[in-house]
C-alpha positions as CSV (number, residue, x, y, z in Angstrom):
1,X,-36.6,-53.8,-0.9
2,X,-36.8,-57.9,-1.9
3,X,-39.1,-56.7,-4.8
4,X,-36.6,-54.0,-6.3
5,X,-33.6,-56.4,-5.4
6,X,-35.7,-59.7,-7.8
7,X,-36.4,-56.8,-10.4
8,X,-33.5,-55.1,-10.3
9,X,-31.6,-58.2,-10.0
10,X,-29.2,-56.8,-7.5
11,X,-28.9,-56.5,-3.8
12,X,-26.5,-54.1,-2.6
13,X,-28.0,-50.6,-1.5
14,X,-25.2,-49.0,0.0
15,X,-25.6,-46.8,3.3
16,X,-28.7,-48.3,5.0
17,X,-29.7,-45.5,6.8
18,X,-32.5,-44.9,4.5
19,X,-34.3,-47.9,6.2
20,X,-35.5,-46.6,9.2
21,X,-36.7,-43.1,7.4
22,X,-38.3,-44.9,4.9
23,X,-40.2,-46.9,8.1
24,X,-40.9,-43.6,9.9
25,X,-42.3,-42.0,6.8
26,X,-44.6,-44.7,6.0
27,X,-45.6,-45.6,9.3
28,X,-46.8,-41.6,9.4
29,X,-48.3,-42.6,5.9
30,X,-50.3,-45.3,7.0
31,X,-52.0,-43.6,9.7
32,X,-52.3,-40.0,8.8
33,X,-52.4,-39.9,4.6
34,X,-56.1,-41.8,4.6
35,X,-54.7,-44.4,1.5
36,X,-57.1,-47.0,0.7
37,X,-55.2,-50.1,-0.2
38,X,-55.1,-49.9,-3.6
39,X,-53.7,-46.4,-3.5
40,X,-50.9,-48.0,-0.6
41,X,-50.4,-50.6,-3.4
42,X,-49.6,-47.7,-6.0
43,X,-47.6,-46.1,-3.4
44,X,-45.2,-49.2,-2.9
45,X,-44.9,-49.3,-7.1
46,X,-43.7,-45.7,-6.6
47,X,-41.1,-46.8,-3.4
48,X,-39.8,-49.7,-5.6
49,X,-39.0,-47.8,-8.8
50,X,-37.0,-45.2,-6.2
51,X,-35.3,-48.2,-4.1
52,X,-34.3,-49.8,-8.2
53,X,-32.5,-46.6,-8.6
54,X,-31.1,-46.7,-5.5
55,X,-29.2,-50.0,-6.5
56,X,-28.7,-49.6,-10.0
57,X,-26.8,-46.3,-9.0
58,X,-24.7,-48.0,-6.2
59,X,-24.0,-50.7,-8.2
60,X,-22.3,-48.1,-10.7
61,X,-20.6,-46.3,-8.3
62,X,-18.8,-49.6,-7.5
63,X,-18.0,-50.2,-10.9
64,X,-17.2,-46.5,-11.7
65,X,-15.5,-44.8,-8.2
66,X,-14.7,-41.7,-10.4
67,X,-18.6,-40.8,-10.2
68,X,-17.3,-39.6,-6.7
69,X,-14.9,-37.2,-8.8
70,X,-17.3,-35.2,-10.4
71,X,-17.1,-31.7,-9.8
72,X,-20.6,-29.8,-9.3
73,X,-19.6,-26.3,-10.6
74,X,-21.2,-23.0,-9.8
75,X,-25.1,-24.5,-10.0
76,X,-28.3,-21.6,-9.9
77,X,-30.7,-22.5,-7.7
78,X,-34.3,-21.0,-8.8
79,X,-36.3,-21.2,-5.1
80,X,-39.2,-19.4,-3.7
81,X,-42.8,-19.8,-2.5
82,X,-44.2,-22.3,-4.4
83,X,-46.6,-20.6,-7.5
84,X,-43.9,-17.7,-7.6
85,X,-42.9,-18.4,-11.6
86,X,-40.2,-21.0,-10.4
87,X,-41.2,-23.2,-13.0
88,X,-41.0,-21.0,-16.2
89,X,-37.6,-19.2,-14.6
90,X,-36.0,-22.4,-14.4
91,X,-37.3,-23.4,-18.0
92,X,-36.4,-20.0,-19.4
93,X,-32.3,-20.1,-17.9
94,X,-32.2,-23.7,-19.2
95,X,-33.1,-22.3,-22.6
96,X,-29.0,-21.4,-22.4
97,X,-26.8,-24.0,-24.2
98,X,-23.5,-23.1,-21.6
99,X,-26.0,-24.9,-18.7
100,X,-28.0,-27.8,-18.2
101,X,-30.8,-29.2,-16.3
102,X,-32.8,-31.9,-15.6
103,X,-35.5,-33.1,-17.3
104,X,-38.9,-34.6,-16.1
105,X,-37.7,-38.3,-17.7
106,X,-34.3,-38.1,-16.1
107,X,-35.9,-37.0,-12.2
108,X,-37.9,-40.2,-12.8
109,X,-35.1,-42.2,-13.2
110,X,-31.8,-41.1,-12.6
111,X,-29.9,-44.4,-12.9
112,X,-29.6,-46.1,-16.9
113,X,-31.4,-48.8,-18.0
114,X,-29.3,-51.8,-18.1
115,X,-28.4,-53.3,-21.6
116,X,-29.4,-49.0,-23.3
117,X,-26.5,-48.6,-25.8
118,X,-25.4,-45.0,-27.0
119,X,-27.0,-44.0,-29.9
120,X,-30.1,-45.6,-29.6
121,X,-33.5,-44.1,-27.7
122,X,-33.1,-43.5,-24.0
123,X,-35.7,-46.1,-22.6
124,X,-36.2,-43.8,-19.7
125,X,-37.4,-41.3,-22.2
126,X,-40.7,-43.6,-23.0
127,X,-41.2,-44.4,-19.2
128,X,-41.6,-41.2,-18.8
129,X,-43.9,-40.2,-21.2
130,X,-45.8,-43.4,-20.1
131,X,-45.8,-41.9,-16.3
132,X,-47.4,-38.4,-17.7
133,X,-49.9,-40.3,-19.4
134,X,-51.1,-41.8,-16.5
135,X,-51.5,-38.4,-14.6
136,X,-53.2,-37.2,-17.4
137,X,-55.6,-39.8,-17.5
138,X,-56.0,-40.0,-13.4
139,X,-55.7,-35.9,-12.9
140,X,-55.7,-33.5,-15.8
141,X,-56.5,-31.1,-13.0
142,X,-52.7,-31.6,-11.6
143,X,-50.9,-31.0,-15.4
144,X,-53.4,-27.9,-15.3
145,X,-52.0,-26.6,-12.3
146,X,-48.3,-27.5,-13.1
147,X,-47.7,-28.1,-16.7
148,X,-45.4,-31.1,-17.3
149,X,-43.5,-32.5,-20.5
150,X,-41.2,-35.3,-20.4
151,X,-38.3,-33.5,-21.9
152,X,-38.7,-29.8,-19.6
153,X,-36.6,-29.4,-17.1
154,X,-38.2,-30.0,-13.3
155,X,-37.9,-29.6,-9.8
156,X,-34.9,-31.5,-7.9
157,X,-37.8,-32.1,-5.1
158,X,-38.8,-35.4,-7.1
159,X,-35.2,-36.4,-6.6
160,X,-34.6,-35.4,-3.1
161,X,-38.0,-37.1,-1.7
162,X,-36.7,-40.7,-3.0
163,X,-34.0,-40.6,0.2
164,X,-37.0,-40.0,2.6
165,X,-35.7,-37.3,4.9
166,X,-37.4,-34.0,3.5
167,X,-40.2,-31.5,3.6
168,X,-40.5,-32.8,0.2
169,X,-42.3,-36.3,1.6
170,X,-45.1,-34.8,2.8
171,X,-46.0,-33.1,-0.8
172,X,-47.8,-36.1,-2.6
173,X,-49.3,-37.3,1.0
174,X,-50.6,-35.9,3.9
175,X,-48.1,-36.9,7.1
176,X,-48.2,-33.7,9.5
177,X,-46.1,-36.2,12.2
178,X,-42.9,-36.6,9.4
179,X,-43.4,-32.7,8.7
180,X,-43.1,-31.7,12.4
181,X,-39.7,-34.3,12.8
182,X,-38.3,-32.5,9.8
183,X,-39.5,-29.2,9.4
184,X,-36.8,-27.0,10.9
185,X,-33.9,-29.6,10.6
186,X,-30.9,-29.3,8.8
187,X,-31.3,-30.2,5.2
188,X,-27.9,-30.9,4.4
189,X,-27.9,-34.8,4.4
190,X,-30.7,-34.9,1.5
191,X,-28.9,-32.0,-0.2
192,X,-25.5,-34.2,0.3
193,X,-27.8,-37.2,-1.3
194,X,-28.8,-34.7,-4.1
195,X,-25.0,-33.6,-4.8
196,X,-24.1,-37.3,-5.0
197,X,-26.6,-37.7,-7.7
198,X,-26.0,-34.8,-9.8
199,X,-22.5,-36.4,-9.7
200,X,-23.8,-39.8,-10.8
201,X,-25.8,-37.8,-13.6
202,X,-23.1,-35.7,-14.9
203,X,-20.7,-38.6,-15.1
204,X,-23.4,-40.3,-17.6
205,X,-23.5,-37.0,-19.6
206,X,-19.5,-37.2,-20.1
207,X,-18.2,-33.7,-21.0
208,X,-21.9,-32.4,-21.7
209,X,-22.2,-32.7,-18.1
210,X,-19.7,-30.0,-17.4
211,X,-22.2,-27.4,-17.6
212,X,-23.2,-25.4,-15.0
213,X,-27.0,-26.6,-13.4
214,X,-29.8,-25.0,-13.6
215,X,-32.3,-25.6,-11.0
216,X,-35.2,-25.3,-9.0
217,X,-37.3,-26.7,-6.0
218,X,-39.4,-24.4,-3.3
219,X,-37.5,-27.3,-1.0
220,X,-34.5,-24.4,-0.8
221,X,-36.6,-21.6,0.9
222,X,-35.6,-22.0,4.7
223,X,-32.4,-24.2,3.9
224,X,-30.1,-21.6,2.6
225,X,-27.6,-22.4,5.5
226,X,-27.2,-26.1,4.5
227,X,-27.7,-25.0,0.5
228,X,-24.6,-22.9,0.6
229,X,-22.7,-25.4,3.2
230,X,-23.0,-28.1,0.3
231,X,-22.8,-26.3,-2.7
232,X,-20.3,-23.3,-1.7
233,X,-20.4,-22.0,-5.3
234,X,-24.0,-22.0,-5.7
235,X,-26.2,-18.9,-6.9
236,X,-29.4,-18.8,-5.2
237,X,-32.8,-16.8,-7.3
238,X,-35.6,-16.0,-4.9
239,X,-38.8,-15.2,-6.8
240,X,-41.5,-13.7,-4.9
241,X,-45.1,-12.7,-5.2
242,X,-48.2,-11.9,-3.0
243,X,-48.9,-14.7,-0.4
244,X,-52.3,-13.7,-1.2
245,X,-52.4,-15.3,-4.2
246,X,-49.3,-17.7,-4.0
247,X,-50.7,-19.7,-0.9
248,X,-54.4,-20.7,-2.2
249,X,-52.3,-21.4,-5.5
250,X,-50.1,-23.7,-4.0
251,X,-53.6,-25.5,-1.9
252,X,-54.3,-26.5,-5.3
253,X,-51.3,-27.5,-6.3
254,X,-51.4,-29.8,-3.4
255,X,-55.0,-30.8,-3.9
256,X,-54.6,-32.5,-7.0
257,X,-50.9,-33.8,-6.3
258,X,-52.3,-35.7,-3.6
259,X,-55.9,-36.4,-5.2
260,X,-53.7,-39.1,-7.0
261,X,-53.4,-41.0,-4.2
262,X,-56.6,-40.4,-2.3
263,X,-59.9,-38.2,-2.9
264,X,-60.2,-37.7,1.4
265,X,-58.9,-34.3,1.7
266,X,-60.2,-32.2,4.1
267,X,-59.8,-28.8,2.4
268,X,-59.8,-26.3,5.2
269,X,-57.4,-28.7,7.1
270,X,-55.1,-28.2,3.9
271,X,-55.1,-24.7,3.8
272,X,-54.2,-24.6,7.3
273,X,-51.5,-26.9,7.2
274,X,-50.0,-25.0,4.2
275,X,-50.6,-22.1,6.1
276,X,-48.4,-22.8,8.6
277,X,-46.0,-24.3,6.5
278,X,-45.3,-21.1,4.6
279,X,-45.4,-18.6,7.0
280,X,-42.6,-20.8,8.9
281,X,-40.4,-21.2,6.3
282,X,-40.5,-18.1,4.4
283,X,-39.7,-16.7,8.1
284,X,-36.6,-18.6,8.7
285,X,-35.9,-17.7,5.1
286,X,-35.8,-14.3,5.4
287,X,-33.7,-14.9,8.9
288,X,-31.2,-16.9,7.0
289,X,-30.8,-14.6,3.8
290,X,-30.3,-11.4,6.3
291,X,-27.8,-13.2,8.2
292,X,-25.7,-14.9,4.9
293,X,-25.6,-11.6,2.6
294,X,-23.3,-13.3,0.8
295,X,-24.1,-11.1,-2.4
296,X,-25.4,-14.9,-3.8
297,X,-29.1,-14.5,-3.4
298,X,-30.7,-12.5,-6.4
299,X,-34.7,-11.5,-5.8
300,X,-37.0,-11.3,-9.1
301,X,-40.5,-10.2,-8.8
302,X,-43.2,-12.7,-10.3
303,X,-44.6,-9.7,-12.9
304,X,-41.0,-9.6,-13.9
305,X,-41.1,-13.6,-15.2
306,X,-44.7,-13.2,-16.1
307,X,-45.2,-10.2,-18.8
308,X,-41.0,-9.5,-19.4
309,X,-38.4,-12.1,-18.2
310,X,-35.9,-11.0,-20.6
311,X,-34.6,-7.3,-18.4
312,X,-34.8,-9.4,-15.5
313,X,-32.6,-12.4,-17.1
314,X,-30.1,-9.7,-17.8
315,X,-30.2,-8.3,-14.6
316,X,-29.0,-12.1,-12.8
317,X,-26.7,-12.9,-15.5
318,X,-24.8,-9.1,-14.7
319,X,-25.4,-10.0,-10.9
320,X,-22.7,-13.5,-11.6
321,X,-20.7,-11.4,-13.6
322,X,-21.9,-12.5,-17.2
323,X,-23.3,-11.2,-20.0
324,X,-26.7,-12.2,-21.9
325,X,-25.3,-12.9,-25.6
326,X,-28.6,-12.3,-28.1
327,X,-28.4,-15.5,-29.3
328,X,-29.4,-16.7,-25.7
329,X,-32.1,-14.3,-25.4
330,X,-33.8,-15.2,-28.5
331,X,-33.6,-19.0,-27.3
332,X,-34.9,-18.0,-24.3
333,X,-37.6,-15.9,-26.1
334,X,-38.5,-18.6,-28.7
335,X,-38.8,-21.3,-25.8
336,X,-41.3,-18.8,-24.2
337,X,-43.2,-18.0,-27.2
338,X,-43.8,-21.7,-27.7
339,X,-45.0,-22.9,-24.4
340,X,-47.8,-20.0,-23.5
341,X,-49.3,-20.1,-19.8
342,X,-52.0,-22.9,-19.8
343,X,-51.2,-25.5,-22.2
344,X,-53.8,-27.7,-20.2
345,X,-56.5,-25.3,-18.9
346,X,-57.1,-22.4,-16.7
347,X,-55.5,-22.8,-13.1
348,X,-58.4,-21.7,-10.6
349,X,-58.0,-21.3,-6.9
350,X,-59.2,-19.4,-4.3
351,X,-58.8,-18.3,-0.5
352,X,-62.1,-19.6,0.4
353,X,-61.8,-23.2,-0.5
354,X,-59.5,-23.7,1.7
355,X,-61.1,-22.4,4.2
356,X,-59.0,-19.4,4.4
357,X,-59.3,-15.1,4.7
358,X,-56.9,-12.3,3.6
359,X,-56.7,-11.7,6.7
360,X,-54.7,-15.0,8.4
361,X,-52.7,-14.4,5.4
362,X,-51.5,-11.2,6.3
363,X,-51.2,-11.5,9.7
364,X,-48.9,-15.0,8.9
365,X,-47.3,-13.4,6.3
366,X,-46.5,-9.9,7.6
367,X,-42.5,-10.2,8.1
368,X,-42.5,-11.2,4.5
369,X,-44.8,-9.1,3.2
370,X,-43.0,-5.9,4.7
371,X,-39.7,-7.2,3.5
372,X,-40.2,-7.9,-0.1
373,X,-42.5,-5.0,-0.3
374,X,-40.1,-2.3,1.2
375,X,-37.2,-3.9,-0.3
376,X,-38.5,-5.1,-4.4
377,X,-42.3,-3.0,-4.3
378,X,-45.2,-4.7,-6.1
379,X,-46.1,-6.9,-3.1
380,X,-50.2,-5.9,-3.4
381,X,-53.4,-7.9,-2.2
382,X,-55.3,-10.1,-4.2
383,X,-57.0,-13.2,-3.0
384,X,-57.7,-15.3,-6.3
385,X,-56.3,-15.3,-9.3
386,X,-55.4,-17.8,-12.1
């Protein structure tokens, strides 16, 4: 906090209750995420750009008290397991001018430069750049598995994690003891947090930030009571796909995310934590959705995004009472046709690196397995893939 106060020049960071979740979370860090110091020295570069944020965008909420004004309207949520084509969903719907997202430079820092006048580059637009360079260089394996562009709209997750009371904290470092205290727990106080700052970021977008949101985090999957308690208005899109072939995907995911840290990962002591995670979650999800049936939740199958997204598009804009104009298809087509799967690489995964079978899978997954497959079909077994 002194450093981001000296480079941030300011002092004030509002509600302090971050503190003592930011102490909890690295406590767990420091004893269960198996950082050597350097990486703990990264770690606290990456806490201090989140804590400069944190001040800059007080500090305009002092200066500006209509931030707190700002009406969030009617924002699509794209949510499912992670490796479930949440990614190019999100990127496809944000191809549509009448919404808008966030992009990857604007997640990485959601507060202005100081001394940026309109008109000129957005600074935060090179830091970002900068910042994808660096995982390039440190983990081409990670942009492999989860192709990233400074400009493409990206998951909320990397905004939520910065107010340290989330699943979400436990992605980038292994800390099962913060996962136990908040798996399970309300979300609403770091979807609150995450409202606030969609606030803060339309009110810097003036009337361009009108626009309905698009978007996406697998953070929403279990949380659909707190989702909809915040954001009334919200449309929520479920993607699913075979477990089978989600789950080892998402190991990887993981793997490298956290490989940027620390190479001491136990593998099958991965796979079982993620495991566990899942099957939870997707359990109290499909408790939550049941009980809701608020004719808000819309399902798309992964084959759908994958080979056709277009019938399936149409399908959720008719679901919120809208129309897909052709102009917005053909955006949406032209996005896809320029950004193919795999811009960096085949993604390869496997069950058995993780010290997994098909069988734990479907036994943890069964509830969801029956569900989606009686209810949407094309739920079949596979147990590698790319």
């Amino acid at each position: 906090m002194a450093a981001a106060s000296e480079q941030a020049g300011l002092d004030d960071f509002g509600d302090l209750g971050f503190v003592q979740r930011c102490a909890w979370w690295l406590q767990c860090v420091a004893s269960e995420a198996h950082l050597d110091a350097a990486a703990f020295d990264r770690l606290g570069m990456v806490i201090v750009g989140w804590l400069i944020n944190r001040l800059r965008w007080v500090d305009d909420l002092k200066k500006h008290p209509e931030i707190n004004d700002e009406i969030v309207r009617a924002p699509v949520f794209v949510t499912g397991m992670p490796r479930t084509g949440t990614t190019k969903l999100q990127r496809v719907l944000a191809a549509d001018p009448a919404v808008q997202s966030l992009p990857f430079w604007q997640i990485l820092n959601y507060a202005p430069v100081p001394g940026h006048r309109a008109g000129e580059p957005d600074p935060r637009i090179a830091i970002g750049s900068g910042y994808i360079d660096l995982i390039a260089q440190h983990s081409a394996d990670f942009l492999t598995a989860h192709p990233a562009f400074v400009d493409a709209p990206e998951e909320e997750s990397f905004v939520i994690e910065t107010d340290f009371q989330s699943q979400a904290n436990c992605t980038r470092l292994r800390a099962p003891s913060f996962w136990q205290r908040v798996n399970g727990n309300p979300d609403r106080e770091s979807l609150a947090y995450f409202k606030q700052i969609l606030q803060y970021i339309q009110w810097q977008r003036g009337a361009e930030g009108q626009r309905p949101w698009v978007l996406k985090s697998p953070l929403h999957i279990g949380n659909l009571d707190s989702l909809f308690e915040v954001f009334p208005d919200a449309v929520v899109v479920h993607t699913y796909r075979d477990p089978l072939v989600a789950l080892p995907s998402s190991c990887r995911i993981v793997e490298v995310f956290r490989h940027l840290l620390t190479h001491d990962i136990d593998l099958a002591e991965l796979g079982a934590e993620q495991l566990i995670w899942w099957s939870q979650i997707l359990n109290r999800h499909l408790e939550q959705r049941d009980r809701l049936n608020n004719g808000r939740i819309f399902d798309i199958c992964y084959d759908d995004i994958h080979h056709d997204v277009i019938p399936a598009v149409r399908d959720l804009y008719a679901n919120s009472g809208r129309s897909l104009d052709e102009s917005v298809a053909k955006a949406m087509l032209a996005w896809e046709a320029s950004n193919p799967q795999h811009p960096f690489g085949q993604h390869r995964y496997s069950l058995e690196r993780y010290g997994l079978t098909a069988e734990q899978l479907q036994s943890a997954f069964s509830a969801y397995i029956k569900q989606c497959g009686e209810r949407f079909g094309r739920i079949g077994v596979k147990t590698s893939g790319a």
